[in-house]
N, C-alpha and C positions, 0 to 999 in steps of 0.2 A: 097644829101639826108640828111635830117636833122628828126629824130626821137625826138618826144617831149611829152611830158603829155597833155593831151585836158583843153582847159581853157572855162568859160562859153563864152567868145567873138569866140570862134569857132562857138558855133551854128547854126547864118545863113550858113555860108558854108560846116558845117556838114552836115546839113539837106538838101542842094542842092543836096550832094555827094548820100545821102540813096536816095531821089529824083528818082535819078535817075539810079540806082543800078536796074535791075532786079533781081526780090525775093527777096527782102525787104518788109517788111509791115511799113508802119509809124503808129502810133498810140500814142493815147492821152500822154500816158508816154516819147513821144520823142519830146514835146512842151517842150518851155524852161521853166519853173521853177522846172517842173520834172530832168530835164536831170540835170540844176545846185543842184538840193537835190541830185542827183546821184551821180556827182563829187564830191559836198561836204561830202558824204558819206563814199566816195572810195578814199580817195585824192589820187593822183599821180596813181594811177593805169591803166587810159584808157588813151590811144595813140593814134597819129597819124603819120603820113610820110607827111613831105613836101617838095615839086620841087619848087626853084625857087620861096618861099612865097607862093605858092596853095598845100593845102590840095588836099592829093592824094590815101590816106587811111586811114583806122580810127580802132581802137579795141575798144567798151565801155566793162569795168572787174568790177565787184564787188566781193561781198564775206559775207557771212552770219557767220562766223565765222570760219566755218568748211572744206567749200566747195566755189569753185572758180564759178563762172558764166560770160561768154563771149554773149558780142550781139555786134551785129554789126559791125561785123569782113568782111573792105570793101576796095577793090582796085578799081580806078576807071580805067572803061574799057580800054585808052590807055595804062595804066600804069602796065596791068596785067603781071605775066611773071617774074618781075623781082625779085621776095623774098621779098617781101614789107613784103605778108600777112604772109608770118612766120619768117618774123625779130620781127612783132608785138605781133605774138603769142608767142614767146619764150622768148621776155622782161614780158611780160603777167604775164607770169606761173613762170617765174625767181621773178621777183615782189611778185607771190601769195606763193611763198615755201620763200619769206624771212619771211614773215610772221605767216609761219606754215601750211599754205595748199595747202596740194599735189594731190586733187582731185578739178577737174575742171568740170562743164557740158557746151555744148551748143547745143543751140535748133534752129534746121536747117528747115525752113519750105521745104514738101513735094515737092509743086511746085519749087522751088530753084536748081534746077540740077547742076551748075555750083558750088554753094554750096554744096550741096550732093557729089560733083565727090574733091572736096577740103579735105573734111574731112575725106573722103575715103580713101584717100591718105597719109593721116598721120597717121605713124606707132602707135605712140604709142596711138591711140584715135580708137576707137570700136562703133559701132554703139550698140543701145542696141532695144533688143526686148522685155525686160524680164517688160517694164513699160509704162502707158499709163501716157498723163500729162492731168491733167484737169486747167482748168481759171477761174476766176472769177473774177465781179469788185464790187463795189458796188453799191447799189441800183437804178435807176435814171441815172447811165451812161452809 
């Protein structure tokens, strides 16, 4: 197993892996010029695990200064089981406290169960009820 930083030459087989993830949404921001302004944004922070040359999971992390944000936190289905997804979360958050922040969100869609029942499970993360998130995009899109 080899743990590494996501480079933009991941893309295509990133985007197979969400693909094919149930409870995923893809959408416009996970085409590549977005996804490399995201890396180039966050350098070194988002991850993946590879077998044998294949990408087998993936964390994208940013951070707005203050606060950590995790998307696409994904094992692929044979691969589930083995600690993938929180060797990646915990390089993650090891990453975002060298930097200075110790608060992280992610946003788990509803429909995601297998998602839901992940997060659930991790001690030190709480679901919250206390906030509703609203979207936006701009005009025309």
């Amino acid at each position: 197993m080899s743990v590494r930083p996501i480079t933009p030459v991941d893309h295509p087989a990133l985007l197979a892996l969400w693909s094919r993830t149930p409870g995923l949404q893809l959408r416009a921001e996970d085409d590549f010029e977005p996804f490399c302004n995201y890396l180039a944004r966050n350098p070194g922070l988002s991850q993946l695990v590879e077998l044998d040359g294949r990408i087998v999971a993936s964390l994208l992390v940013g951070h707005d200064g203050r606060r950590g944000y995790l998307q696409h936190l994904v094992v692929d289905e044979p691969y589930r089981g083995r600690g993938f997804a929180r060797a990646l979360l915990g390089k993650a958050l090891a990453k975002l406290a060298q930097l200075g922040i110790d608060k992280s969100h992610v946003f788990v869609l509803r429909d995601a169960p297998q998602a839901q029942a992940f997060w659930e499970a991790q001690a030190s993360w709480e679901g919250r009820s206390d906030i509703q998130v609203y979207s936006t995009r701009r005009s025309g899109e």
